[in-house]
Backbone as CSV, one residue per row, in Angstrom:
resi,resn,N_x,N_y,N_z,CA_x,CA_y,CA_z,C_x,C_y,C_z
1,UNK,-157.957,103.897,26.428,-157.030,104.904,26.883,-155.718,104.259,27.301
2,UNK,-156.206,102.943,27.736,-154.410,102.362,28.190,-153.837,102.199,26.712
3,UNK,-153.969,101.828,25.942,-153.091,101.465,24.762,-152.726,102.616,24.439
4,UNK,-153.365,103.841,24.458,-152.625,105.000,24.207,-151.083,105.627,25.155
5,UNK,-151.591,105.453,26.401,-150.786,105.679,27.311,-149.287,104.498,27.091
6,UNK,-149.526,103.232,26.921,-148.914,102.291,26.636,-148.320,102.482,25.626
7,UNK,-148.700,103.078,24.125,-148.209,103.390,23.056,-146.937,104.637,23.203
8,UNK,-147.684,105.206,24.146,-146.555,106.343,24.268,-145.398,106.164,24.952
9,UNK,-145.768,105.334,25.790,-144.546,105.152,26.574,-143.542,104.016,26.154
10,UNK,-143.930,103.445,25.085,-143.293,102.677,24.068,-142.887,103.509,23.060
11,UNK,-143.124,104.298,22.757,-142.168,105.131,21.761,-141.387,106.117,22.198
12,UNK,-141.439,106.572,23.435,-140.966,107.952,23.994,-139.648,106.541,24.491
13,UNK,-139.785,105.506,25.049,-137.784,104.711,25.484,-137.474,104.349,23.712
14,UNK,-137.979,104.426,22.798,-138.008,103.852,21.541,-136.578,104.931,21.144
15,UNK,-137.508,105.954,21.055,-137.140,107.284,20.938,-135.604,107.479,21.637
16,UNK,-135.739,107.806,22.789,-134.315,107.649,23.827,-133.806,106.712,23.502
17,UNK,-133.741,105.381,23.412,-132.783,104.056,23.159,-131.956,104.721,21.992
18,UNK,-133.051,105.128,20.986,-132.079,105.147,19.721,-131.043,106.358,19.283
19,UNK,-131.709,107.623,20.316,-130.370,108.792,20.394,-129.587,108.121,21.081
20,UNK,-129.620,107.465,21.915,-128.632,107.031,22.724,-127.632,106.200,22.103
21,UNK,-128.287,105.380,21.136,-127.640,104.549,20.416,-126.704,104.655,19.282
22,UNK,-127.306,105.923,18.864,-126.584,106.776,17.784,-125.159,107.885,18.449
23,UNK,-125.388,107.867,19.392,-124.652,109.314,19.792,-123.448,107.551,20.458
24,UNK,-123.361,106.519,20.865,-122.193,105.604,21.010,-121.838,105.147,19.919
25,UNK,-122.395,105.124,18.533,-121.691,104.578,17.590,-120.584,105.449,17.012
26,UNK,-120.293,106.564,17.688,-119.039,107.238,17.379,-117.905,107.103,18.181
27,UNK,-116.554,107.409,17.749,-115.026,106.650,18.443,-114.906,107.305,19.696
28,UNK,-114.679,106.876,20.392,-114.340,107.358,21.935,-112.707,108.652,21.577
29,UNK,-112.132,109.461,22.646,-111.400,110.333,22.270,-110.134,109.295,22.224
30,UNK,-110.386,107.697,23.512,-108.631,107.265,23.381,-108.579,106.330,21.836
31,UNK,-110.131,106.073,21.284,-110.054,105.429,19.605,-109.344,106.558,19.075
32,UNK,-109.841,107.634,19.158,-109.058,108.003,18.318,-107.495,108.475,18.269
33,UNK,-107.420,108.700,19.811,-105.821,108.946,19.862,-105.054,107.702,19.427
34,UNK,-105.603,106.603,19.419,-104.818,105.582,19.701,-104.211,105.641,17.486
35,UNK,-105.316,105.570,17.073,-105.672,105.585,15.289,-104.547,106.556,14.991
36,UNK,-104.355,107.839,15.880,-103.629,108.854,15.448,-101.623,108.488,15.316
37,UNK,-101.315,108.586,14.554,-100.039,108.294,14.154,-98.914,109.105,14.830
38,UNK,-99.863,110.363,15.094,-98.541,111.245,15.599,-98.665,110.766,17.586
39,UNK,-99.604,110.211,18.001,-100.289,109.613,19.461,-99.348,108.756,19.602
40,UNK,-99.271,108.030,18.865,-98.623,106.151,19.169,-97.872,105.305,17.927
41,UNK,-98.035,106.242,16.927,-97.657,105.474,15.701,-98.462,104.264,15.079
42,UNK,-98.337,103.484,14.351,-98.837,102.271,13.603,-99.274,101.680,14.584
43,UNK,-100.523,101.287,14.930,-100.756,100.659,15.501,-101.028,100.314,17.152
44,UNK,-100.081,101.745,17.310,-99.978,101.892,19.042,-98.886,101.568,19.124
45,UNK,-98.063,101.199,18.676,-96.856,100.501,18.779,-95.654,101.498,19.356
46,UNK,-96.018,102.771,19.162,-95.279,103.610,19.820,-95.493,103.998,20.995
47,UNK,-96.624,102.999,21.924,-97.465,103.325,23.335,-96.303,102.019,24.344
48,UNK,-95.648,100.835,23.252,-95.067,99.932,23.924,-93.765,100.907,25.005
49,UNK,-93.233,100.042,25.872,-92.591,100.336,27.009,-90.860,100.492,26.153
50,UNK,-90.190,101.326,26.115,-88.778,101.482,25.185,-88.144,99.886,25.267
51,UNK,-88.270,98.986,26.377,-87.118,97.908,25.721,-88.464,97.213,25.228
52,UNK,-89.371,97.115,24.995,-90.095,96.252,24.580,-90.022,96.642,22.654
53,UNK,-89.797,97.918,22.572,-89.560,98.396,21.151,-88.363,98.191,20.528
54,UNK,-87.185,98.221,21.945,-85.993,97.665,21.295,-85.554,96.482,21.105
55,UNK,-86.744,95.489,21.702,-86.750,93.849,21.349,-87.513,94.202,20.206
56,UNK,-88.898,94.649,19.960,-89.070,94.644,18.719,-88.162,95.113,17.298
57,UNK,-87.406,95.828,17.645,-86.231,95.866,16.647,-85.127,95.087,16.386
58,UNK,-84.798,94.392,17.159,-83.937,93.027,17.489,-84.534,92.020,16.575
59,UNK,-86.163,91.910,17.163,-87.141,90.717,16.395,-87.262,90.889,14.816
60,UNK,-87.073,91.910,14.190,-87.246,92.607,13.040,-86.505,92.409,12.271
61,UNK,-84.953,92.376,12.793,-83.665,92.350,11.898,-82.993,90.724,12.327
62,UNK,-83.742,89.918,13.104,-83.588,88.401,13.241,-84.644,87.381,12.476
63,UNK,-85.889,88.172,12.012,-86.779,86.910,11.528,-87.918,88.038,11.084
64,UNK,-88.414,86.935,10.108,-89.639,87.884,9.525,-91.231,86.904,10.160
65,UNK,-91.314,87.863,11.085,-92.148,87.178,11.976,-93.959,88.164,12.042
66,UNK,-94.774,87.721,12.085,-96.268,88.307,12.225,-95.685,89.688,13.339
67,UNK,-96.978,90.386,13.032,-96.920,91.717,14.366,-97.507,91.369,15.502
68,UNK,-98.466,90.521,15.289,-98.865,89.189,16.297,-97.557,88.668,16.939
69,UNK,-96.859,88.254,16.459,-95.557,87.094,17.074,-94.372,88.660,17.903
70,UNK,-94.178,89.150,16.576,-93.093,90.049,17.084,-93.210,90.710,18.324
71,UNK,-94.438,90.642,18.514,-94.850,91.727,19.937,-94.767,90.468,21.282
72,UNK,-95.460,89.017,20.765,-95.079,88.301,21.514,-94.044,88.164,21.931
73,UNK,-93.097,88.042,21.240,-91.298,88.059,21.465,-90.591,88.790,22.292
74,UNK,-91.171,90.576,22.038,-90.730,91.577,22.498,-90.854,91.549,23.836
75,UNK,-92.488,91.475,24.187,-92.730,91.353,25.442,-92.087,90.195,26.274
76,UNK,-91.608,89.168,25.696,-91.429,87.987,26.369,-89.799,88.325,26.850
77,UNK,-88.947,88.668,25.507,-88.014,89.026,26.343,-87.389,89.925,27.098
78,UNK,-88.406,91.313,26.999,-88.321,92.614,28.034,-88.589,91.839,29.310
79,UNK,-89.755,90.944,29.596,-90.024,90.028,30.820,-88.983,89.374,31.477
80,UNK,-88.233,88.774,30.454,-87.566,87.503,31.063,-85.993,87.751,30.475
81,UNK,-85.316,88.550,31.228,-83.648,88.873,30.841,-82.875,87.970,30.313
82,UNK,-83.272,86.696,31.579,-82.518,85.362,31.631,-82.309,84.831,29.972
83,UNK,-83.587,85.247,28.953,-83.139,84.303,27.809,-82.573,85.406,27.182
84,UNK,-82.243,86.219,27.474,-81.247,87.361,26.518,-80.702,86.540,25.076
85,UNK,-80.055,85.674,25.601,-78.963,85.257,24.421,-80.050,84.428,23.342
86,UNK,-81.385,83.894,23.743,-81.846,83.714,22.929,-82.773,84.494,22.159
87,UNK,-82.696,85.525,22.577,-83.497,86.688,22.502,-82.514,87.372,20.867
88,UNK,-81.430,87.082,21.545,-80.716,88.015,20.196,-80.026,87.496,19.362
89,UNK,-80.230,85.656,19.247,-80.195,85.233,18.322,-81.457,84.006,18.104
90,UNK,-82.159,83.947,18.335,-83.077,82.825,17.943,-84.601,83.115,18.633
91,UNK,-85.254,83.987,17.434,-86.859,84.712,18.113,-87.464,83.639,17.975
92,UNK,-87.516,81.805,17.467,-88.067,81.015,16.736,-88.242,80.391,18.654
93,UNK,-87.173,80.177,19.228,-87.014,79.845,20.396,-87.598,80.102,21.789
94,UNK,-87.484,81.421,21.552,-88.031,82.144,22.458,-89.673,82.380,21.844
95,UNK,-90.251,81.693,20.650,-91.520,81.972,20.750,-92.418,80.398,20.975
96,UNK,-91.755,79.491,20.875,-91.550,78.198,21.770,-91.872,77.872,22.826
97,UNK,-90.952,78.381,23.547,-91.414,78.818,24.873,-92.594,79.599,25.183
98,UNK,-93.208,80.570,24.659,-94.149,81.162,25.020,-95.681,80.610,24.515
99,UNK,-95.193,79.569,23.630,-96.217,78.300,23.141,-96.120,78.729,22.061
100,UNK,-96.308,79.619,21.317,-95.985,80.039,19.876,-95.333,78.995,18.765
101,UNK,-95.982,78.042,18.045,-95.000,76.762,17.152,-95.329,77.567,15.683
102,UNK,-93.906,77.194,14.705,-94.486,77.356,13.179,-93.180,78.199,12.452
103,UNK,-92.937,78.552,13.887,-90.976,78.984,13.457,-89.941,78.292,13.306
């Protein structure tokens, strides 16, 4: 009688684990806002902070740099005013500094 009792109660969390398991393999609501184009645009990229987008446009029309790097850049010089001038002419510099080599 225990292996029965034992059997059951091994298939009845068997059972639960795997609705459970099934009902998380679907996107959360901010996956999908984030995916949504009209939400954030490409990538989320429309979730960044406005000067961080307008360094990314700076970074864009100065160097053809990864979306990896460019965002590094952006953020680095929305952060840090002080390198302005290298900010708006030399993204190779300012990604240097942020340890970034290969520019």
């Amino acid at each position: 009688m225990s292996r029965i009792v034992a059997a059951t109660v091994v298939l009845t969390l068997l059972s639960g684990s795997a609705s459970s398991a099934v009902a998380d393999d679907g996107p959360t609501q901010r996956q999908i806002n984030q995916r949504d184009p009209d939400f954030c645009g490409a990538a989320g990229a429309g979730c960044d902070p406005a000067e961080v987008q307008r360094w990314k446009a700076v970074g864009n029309r100065l160097a053809d740099l990864s979306s990896a790097d460019l965002s590094q850049y952006a953020y680095g010089c929305a952060k840090h005013p002080d390198w302005r001038q290298d900010c708006e002419t030399n993204p190779a510099a300012i990604l240097k500094r942020l340890g970034i080599e290969g520019y």
